[in-house]
C-alpha positions in Angstrom: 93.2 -4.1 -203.4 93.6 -3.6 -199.3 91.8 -1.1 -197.8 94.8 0.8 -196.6 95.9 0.8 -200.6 92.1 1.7 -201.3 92.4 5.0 -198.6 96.0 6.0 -201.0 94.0 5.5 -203.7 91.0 8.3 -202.0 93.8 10.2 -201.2 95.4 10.8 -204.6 92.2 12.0 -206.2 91.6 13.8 -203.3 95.2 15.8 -203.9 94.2 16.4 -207.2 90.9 18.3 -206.6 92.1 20.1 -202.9 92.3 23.8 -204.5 88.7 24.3 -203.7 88.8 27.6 -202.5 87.5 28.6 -199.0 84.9 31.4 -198.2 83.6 32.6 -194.8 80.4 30.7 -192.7 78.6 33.9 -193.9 79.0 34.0 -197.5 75.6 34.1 -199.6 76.4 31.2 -202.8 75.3 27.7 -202.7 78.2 25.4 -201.7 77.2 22.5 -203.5 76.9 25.4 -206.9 80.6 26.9 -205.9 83.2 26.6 -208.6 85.5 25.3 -206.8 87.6 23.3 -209.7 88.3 23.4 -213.0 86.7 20.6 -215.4 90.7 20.1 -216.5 91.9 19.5 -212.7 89.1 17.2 -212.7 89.7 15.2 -215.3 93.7 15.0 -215.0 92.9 13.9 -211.1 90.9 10.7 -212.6 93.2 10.1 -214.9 96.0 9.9 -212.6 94.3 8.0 -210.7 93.6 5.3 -212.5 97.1 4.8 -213.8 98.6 4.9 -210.7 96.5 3.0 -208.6 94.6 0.2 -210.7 90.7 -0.4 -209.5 89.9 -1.8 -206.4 87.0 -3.6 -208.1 85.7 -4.1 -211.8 82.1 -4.2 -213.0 82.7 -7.7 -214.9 80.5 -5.9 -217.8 81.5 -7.0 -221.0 82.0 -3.9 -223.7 78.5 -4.0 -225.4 77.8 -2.2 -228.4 74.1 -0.1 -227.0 73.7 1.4 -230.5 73.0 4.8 -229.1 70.3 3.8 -226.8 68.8 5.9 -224.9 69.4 5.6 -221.0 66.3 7.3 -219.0 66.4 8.0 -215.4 62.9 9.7 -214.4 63.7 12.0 -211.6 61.8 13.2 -208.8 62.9 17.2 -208.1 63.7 17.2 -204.3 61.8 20.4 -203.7 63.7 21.2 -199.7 67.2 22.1 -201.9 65.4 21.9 -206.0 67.9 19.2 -206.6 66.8 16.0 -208.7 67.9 12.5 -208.0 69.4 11.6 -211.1 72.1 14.6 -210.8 73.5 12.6 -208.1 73.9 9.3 -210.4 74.9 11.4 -213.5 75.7 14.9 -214.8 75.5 15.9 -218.5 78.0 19.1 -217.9 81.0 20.4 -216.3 79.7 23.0 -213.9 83.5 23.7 -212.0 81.6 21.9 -208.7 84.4 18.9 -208.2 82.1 16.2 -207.8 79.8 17.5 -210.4 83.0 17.0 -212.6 84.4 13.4 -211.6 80.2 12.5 -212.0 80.4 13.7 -215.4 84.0 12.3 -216.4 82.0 8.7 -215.3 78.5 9.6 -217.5 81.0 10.4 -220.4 82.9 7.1 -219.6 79.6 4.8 -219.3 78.6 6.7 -222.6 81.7 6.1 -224.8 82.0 2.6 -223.3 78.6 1.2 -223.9 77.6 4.0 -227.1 74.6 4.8 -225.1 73.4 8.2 -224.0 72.0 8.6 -220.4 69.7 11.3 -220.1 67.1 12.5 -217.0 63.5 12.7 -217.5 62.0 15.6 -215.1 59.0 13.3 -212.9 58.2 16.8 -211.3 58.1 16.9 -207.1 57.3 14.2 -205.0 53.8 14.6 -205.3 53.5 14.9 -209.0 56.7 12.4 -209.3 54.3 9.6 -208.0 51.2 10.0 -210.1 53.5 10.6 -213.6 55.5 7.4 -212.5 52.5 5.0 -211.9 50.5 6.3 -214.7 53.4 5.8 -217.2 53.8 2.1 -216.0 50.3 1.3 -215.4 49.5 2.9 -219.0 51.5 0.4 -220.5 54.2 3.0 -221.5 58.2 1.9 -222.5 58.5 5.5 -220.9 62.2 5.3 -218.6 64.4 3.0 -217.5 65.2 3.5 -213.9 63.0 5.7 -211.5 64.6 7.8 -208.7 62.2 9.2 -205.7 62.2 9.9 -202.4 62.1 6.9 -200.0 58.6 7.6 -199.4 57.3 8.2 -202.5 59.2 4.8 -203.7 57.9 2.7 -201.5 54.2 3.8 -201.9 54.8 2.7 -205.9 56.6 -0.4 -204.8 53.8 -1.6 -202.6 51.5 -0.9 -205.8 53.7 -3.6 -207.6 54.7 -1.2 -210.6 58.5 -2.0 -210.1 60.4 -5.7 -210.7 62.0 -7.7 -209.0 65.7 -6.1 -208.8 67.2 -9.4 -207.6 65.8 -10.7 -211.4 68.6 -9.0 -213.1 70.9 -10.9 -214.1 73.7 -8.5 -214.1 73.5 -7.0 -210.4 76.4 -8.9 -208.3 75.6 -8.2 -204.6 78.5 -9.2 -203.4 80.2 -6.2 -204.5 80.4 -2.9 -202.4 78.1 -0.6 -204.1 75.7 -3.3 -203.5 76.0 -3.0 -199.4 73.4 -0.4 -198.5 70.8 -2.0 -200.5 70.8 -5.8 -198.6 68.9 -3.9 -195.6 65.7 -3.5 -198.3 65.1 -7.2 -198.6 62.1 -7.8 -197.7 60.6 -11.7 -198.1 63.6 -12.2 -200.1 62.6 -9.4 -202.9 63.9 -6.2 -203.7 61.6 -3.6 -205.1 63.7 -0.6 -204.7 67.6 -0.3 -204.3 69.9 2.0 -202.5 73.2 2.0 -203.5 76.3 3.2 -205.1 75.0 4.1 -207.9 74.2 7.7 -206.4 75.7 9.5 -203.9 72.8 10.6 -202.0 72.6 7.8 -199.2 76.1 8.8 -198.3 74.9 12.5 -198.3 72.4 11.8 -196.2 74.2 9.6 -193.6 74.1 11.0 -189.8 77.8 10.5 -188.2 79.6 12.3 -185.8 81.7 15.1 -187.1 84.1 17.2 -184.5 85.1 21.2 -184.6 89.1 20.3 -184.2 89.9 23.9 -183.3 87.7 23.4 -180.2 89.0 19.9 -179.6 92.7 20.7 -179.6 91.7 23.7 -177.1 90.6 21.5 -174.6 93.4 19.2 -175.3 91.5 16.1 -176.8 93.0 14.3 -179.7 90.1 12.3 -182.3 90.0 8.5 -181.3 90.9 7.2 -184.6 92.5 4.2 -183.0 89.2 3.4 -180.9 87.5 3.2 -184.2 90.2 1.1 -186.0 89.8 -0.8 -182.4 86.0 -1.6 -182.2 86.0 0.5 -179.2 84.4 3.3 -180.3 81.3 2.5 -178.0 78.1 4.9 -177.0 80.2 5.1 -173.4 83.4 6.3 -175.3 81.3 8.7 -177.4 79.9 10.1 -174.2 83.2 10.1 -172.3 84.6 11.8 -175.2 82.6 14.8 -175.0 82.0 15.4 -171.4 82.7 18.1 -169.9 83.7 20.3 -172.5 80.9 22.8 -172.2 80.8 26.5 -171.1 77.8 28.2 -170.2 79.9 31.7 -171.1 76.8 33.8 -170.0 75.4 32.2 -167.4 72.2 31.9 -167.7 71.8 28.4 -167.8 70.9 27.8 -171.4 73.1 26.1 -174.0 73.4 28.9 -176.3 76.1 27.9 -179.3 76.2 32.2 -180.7 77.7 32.6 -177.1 78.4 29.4 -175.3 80.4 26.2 -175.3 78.4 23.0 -176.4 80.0 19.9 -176.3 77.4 17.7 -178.3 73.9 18.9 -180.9 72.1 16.6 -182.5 68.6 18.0 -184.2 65.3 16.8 -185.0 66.2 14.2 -187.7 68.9 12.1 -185.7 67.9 10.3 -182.7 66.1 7.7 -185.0 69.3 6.6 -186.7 71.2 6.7 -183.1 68.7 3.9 -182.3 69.7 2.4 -185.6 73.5 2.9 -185.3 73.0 1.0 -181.7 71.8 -2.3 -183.3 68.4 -2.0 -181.8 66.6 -3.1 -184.5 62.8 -3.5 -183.8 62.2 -6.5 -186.8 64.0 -9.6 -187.4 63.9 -12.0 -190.2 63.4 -15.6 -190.0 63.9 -18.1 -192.7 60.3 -17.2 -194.3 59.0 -14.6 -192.8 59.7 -11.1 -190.7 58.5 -10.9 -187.5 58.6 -8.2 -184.4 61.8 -8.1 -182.1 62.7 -5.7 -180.1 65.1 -6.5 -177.3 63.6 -3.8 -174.7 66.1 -4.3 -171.8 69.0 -2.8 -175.0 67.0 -0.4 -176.3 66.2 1.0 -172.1 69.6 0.9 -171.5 71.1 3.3 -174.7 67.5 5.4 -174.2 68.7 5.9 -170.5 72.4 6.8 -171.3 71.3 9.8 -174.0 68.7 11.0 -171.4 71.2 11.2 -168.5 73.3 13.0 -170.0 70.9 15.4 -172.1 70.3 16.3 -168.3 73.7 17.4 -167.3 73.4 20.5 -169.7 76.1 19.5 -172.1 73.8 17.7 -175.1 71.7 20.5 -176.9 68.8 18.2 -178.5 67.0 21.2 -180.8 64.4 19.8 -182.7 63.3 23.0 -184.5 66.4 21.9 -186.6 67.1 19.2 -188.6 70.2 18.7 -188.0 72.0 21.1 -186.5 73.8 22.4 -188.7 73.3 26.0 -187.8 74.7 25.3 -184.6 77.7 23.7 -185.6 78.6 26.5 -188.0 79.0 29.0 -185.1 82.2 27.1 -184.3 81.1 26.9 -180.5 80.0 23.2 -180.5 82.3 20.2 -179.9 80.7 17.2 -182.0 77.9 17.2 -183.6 75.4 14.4 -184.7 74.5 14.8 -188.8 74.4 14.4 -191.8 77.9 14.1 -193.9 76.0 16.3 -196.5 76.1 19.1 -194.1 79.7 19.7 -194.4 79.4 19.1 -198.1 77.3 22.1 -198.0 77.8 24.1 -195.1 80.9 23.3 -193.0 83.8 23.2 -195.6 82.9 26.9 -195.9 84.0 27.5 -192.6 87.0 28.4 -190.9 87.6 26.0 -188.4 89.2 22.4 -188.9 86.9 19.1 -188.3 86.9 16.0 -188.8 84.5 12.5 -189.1 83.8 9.9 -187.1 81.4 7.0 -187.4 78.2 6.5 -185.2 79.0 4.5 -182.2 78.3 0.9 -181.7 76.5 -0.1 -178.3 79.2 -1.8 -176.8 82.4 -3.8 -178.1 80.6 -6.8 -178.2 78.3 -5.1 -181.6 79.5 -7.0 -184.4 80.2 -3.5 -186.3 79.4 0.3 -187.0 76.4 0.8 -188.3 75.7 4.3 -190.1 72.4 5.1 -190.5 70.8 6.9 -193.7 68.2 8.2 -195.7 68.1 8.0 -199.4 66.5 9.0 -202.7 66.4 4.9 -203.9 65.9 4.0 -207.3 63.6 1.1 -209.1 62.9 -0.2 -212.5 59.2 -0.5 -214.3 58.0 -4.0 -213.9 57.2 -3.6 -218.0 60.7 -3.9 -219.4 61.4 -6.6 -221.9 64.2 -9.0 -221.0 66.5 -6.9 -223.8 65.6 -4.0 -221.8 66.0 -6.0 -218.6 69.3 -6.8 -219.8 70.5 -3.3 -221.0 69.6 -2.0 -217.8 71.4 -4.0 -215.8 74.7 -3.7 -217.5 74.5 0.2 -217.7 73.6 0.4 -214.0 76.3 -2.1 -212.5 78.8 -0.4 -214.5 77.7 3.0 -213.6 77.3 1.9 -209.9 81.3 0.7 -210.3 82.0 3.6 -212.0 80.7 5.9 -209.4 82.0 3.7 -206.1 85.4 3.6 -207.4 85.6 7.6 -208.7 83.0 9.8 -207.5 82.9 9.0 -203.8 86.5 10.1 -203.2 85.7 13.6 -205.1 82.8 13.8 -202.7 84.8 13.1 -199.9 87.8 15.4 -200.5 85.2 18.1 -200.7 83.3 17.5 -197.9 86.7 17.5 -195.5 88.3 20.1 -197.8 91.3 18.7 -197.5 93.1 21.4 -194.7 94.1 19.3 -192.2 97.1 16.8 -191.1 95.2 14.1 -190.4 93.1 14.4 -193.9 94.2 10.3 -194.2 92.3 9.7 -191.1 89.3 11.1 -192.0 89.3 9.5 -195.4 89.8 6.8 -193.8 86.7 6.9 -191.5 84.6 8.4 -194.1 85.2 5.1 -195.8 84.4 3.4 -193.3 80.9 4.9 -192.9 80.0 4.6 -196.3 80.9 0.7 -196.2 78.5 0.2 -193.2 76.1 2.6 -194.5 72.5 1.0 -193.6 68.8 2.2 -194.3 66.3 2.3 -191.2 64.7 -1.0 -192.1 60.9 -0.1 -189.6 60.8 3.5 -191.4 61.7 2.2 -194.7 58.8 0.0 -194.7 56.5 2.3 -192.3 56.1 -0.2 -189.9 55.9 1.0 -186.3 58.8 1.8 -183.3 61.0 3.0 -186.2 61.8 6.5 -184.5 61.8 4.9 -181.1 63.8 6.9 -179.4 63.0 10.3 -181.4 59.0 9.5 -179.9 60.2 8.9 -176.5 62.9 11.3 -175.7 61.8 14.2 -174.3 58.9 12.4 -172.9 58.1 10.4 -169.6 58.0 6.7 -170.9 59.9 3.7 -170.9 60.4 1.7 -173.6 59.1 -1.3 -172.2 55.3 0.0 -171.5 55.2 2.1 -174.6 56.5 -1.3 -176.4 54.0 -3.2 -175.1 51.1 -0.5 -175.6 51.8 -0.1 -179.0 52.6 -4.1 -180.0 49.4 -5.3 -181.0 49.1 -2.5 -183.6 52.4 -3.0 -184.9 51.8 -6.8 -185.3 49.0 -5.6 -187.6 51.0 -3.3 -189.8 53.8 -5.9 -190.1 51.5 -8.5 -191.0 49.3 -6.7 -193.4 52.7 -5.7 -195.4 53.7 -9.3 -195.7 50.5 -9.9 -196.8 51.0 -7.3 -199.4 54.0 -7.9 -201.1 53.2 -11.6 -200.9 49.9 -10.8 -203.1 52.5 -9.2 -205.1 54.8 -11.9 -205.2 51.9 -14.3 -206.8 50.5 -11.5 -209.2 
């Protein structure tokens, strides 16, 4: 299936679910808890979909009979919003939340199809999710089946070698899409822990652009949808976009968005993946090894551009947020720099049109979009039999199908809630950040110059002496992870 027959296909589910009801920025509930759907709408929407627009892709599974196994994903409870992984890769209920819904319509599919039952095993926070994780592997224990965690938390196990090999299963086809985000994990050709389609989170937590319509239209400026489709949509163009649409309304000098005009926020969680989203990547893989690259004069020249025009008064950089989602809720800012998540949570609640763009690419000569992310990855115990082994990976690849193909447009019709003419474009650029969705490959492995540009900043340094300061030490790091996993490697 084309892309464009792919965005129709978004598009009729997203029909299906758009009577989400809309509340005020100030009401009390819990977006993601709203009942916004019926479990009935729900499941008529996939229905529908499937007969009318056949799958883009297919899992290539064949129709195993699982004899009720059990299915256990151990879970680490996400204390900042008491979520748990897992509820983002299943859901054993209908709760009236849309994506909740489709997520359960797939668990119930997966179940039926494979007579299995996939259930979540509560690991506790991330500090207790680490020590009941290692001890069940290390204890010799046949105790889940895929781990969830925090990216942290799963890469401190990985690097203790309790997890496999994921590129060992046979089942896992990288080559299909769900697959994409997890390729940036490689490390000396393994994979110990996986991002992908499989949950939702990555996606949730992938910083884009995303731009207050109302305020655009008022200043007669139309979204550059074609730029995108065009590969033009460059850090220049993102700038030029924005510029000069603020209004310091009181006077007093200060970018205040409860009063003023702001044309562009980003908060205290972003400027990390901008360096990402501009290709200036600080590691580089050879043919056998990884090894320290960072082209300084590219990574100057983007740090420069951000910092000029922070200083005409138009950027509001506030790092006692996140991500600035409190500012962009006041309806007074122009384009924000985010998470998608947010207006999953917070902005469809408001009253105000927006719309999604992707991060911008250098210049037209980057080969394509990046959109950076953060994720809640996922692993399997290194003590699974080769049954197991082989269990696992048809349940997850069909799951990860399962959930690319169905869940994903749910999740996007209600993070644009669906009030606006141009709701195809934005599906249509929502899919295109979730196919160039990548991970931070420096702060995925905590090696150094990973937050580059969130250290630097708001302080007096080049990149080129603090580079050179700092390179010794990173060699170091680098070299003592290689060393690591290739201990691992011959364990």
């Amino acid at each position: 299936m084309t892309n464009k027959n792919r965005i129709r296909s978004i598009l009729l589910v997203l029909s299906m679910l758009a009577a989400a009801s809309v509340i005020s920025c100030g009401s009390e509930s819990n977006p993601a808890d709203t009942a916004a759907d019926t479990a009935p709408a729900v499941t008529a929407a996939v229905s529908e979909a499937e007969t009318e627009a056949p799958p883009a892709y297919t899992d290539d599974m064949p129709d195993l009979d699982l004899d009720g196994y059990q299915f256990r994903i151990l879970s680490e409870l996400w204390t900042h919003d008491n979520t748990y992984g897992a509820h983002r890769m299943m859901y054993d209920d209908y709760t009236g939340n849309p994506v909740n819904d489709v997520l359960h319509e797939s668990t119930l599919y997966i179940e039926e199809r494979f007579n299995c039952d996939i259930v979540m095993i509560d690991g506790g926070d991330p500090y207790q999710m680490e020590g009941n994780t290692t001890n069940i592997v290390l204890g010799g224990e046949d105790g889940f089946d895929i781990a969830v965690g925090h990216d942290g938390i799963m890469r401190s196990m990985a690097q203790k070698g309790i997890f496999c090999n994921i590129y060992d299963i046979e089942q896992f086809n990288f080559d299909k899409p769900w697959w994409q985000p997890s390729k940036g994990l490689d490390f000396l050709g393994d994979l110990y822990f996986a991002s992908s389609y499989l949950s939702f989170t990555g996606l949730h937590w992938t910083r884009a652009l995303i731009v207050n319509k109302d305020y655009m239209r008022s200043i007669d400026r139309e979204m550059p949808y074609d730029l995108v489709r065009d590969g033009k949509w460059t850090l220049d163009a993102m700038l030029a976009f924005v510029k000069d649409s603020s209004n310091d309304i009181d006077g007093d000098g200060k970018l205040d968005p409860t009063v003023d005009k702001v044309a562009f926020a980003t908060g205290g969680e972003t400027l990390y993946c901008m360096q990402e989203a501009l290709g200036i990547r600080t590691y580089r893989r050879t043919e056998d090894s990884i090894v320290l690259d960072l082209d300084v004069e590219r990574a100057e020249t983007g740090l420069t551009k951000l910092r000029e025009f922070h200083k005409t008064g138009e950027f509001l950089h506030d790092t006692s947020t996140q991500f600035a989602e409190p500012h962009f809720m006041t309806g007074n800012v122009l384009m924000v720099y985010g998470q998608i998540g947010d207006a999953y949570n917070y902005y469809r609640d408001c009253d105000f049109a927006y719309g999604f763009l992707p991060s911008p690419k250098y210049d037209e000569a980057q080969e394509s979009y990046l959109n950076c992310c953060t994720d809640m990855p996922w692993a399997i115990p290194n003590t699974i039999s080769e049954e197991q082994g082989d269990i696992i990976g048809t349940v997850v690849e069909a799951m990860s199908c399962r959930n690319y193909l169905y869940v994903l447009p749910a999740y996007f019709d209600v993070a644009m809630k669906s009030r606006t003419a141009d709701t195809e474009e934005d599906a249509e650029m929502l899919q295109l950040i979730a196919d160039t969705r990548i991970l931070p490959y420096a702060r995925s492995y905590d090696l150094r110059f990973g937050a580059l540009y969130q250290d630097l900043f708001n302080k007096n340094k080049n990149v080129a002496s603090y580079y050179e300061a700092q390179k010794n030490n990173a060699e170091k790091t680098l070299n003592k992870l290689i060393a690591a996993y290739e201990d691992m490697r011959n364990n």
